[in-house]
C-alpha positions in Angstrom: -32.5 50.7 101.9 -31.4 54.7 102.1 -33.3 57.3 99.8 -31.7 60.4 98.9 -33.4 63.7 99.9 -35.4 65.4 97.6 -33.4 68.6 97.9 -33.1 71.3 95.6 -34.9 69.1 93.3 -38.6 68.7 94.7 -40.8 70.9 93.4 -41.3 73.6 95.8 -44.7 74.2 97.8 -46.8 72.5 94.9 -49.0 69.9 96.7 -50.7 66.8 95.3 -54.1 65.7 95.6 -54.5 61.9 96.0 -57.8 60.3 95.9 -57.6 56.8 97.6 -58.5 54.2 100.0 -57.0 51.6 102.0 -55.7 48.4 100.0 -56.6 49.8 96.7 -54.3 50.7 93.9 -53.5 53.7 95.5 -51.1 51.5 97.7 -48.7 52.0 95.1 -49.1 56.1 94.7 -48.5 56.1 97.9 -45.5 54.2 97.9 -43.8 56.5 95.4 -44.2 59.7 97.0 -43.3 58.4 100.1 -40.2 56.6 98.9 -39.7 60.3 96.6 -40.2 62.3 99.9 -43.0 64.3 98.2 -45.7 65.7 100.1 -48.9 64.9 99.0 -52.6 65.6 100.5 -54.3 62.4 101.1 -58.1 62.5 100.9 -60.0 58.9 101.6 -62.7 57.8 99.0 -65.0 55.6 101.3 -65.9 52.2 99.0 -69.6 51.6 98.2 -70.4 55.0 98.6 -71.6 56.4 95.4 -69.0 59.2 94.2 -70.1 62.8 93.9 -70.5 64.8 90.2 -67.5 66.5 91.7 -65.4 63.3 91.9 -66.6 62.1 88.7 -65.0 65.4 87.1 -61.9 63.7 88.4 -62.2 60.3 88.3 -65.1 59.9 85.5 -65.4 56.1 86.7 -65.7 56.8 89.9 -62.2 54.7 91.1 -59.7 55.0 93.1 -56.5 56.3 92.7 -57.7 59.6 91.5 -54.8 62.5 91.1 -55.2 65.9 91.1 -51.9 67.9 90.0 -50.2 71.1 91.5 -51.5 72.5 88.1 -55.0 71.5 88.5 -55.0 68.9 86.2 -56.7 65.1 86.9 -55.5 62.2 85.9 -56.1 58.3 86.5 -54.7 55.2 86.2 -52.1 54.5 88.9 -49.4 53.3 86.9 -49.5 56.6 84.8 -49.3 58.2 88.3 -45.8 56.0 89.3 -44.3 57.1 86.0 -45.0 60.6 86.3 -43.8 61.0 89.8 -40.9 58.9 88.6 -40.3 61.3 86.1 -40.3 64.2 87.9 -38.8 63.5 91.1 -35.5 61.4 89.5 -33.7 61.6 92.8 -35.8 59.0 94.1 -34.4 56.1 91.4 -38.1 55.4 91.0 -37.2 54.2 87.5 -34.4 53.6 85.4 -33.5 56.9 83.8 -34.4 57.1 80.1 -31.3 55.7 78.6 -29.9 53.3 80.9 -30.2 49.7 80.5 -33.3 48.8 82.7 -36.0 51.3 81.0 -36.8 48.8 78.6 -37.7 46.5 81.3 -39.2 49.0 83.0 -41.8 50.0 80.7 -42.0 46.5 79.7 -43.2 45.1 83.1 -45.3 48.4 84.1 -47.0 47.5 81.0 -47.6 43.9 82.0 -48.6 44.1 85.5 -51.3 46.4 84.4 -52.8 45.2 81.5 -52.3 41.6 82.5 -52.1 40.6 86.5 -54.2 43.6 87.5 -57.3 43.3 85.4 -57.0 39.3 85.8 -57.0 40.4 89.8 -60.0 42.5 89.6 -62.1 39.8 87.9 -61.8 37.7 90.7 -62.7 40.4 93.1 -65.3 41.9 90.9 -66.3 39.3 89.0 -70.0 40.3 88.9 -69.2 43.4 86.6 -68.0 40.9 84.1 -70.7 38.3 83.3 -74.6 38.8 83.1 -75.4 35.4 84.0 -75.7 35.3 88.0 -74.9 31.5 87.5 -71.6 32.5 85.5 -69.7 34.5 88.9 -67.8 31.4 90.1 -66.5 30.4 86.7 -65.1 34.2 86.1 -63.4 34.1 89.5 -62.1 30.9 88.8 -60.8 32.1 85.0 -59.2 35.8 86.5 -56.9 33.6 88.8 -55.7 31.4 86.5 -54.7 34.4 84.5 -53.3 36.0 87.2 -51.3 32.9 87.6 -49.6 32.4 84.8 -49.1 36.3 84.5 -47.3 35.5 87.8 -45.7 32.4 86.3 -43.9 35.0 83.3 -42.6 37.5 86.0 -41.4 34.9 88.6 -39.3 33.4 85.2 -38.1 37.0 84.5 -36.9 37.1 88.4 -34.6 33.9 88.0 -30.7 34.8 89.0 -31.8 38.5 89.2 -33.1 40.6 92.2 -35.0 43.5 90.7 -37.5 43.5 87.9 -35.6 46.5 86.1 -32.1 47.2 86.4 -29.8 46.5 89.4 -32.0 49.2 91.9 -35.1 48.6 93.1 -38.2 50.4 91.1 -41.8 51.1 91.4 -42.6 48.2 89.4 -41.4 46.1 92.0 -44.0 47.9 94.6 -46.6 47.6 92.1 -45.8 43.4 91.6 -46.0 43.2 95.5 -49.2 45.3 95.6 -50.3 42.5 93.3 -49.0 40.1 94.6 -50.9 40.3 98.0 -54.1 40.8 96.1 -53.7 37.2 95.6 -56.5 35.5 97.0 -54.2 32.9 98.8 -51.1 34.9 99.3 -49.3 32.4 101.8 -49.1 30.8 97.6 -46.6 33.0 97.2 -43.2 31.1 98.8 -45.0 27.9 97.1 -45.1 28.1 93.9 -43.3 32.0 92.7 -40.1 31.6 95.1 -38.8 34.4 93.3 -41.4 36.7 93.8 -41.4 35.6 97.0 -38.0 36.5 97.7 -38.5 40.2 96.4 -41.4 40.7 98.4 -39.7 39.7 101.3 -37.2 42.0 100.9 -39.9 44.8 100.1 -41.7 44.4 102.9 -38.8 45.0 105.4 -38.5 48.5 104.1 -39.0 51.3 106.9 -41.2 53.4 104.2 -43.2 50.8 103.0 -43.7 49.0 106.3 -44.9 52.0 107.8 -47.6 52.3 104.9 -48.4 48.9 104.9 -49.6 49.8 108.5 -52.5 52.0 106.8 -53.2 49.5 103.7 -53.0 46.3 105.7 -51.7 44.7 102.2 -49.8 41.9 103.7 
């Protein structure tokens, strides 16, 4: 794949601040300003450290991605973070633009991914934060991937006899469905039983500027 150059377009000496760490959700911030060409200051948030009141003013749960803007201003939630850069740097084809025919499935599957397949995801991996009965961890790892399953069972449908999730170009929700994709406990699941997720992610995965992150992130 060939990304155009941000030219005239980027905006200027403004630098972002990304809060992150390796194999989190800030895989996928990543991603985009790579893939955008936008320069971004990178500054590593060491897990099980507790976060400073400074951070917190940032990030006031204490995760990762965190993003500070050339303005000053914070913000969370990674996928908010993918639409925004989207949005400003439309060179990049991060998304669809507004009124062509893949924004609605755009929104649509940025929506699902991270209301549906992330949180599922996250149970399994943090399943203590979601039961107070130490006895009860096993059966909420074992509910999350189900969840996570069938969400993956709805996209791999949506992928039948078509190559992106949105449109005819590759987007940003197709980085965030591989991001997910690998959190998968058992990703070698993939080719198995979601061919067609399978197939995308192959193709993701061959790409020079994700490749070359995934050497940092370790995701697949």
């Amino acid at each position: 794949m060939s990304y155009p150059s941000a030219g005239e377009e980027r905006l200027g000496a403004e630098m972002y601040r990304l809060y992150t760490r390796a194999g989190s959700g800030g895989f996928v911030v990543e991603a985009a300003f790579a893939l955008a060409g936008v320069p971004f200051e990178r500054i590593e948030v060491v897990k099980g450290v507790e976060p400073t009141s400074e951070f917190r003013k940032i990030s006031p749960l204490g995760q990762v991605p965190a993003l500070v803007l050339p303005d000053g201003q914070a913000m969370t939630e990674s996928a908010a973070m993918c639409q925004l850069i989207a949005e400003r740097h439309p060179y990049a084809r991060l998304a669809p633009s507004v009124d062509a025919s893949g924004r609605a499935d755009f929104l649509r599957w940025m929506a699902f991914l991270t209301s549906v397949t992330y949180p599922a995801l996250l149970r399994e991996y943090y399943a203590h934060r979601y039961t107070t009965d130490a006895h009860g961890i096993e059966a909420v790892k074992a509910a999350a991937i189900a969840e996570a399953e069938r969400s993956f069972g709805v996209v791999e449908a949506a992928l039948q006899d078509r190559d992106w999730l949105a449109g005819t170009h590759m987007s940003i929700a197709d980085v965030y469905l591989l991001m997910l994709a690998y959190w998968h406990p058992e990703p070698a699941k993939l080719a198995l039983a979601w061919p067609n997720i399978a197939r995308l992610c192959t193709v993701l995965k061959e790409d020079a500027v994700l490749k070359e992150l995934n050497a940092s992130h370790a995701m697949w």
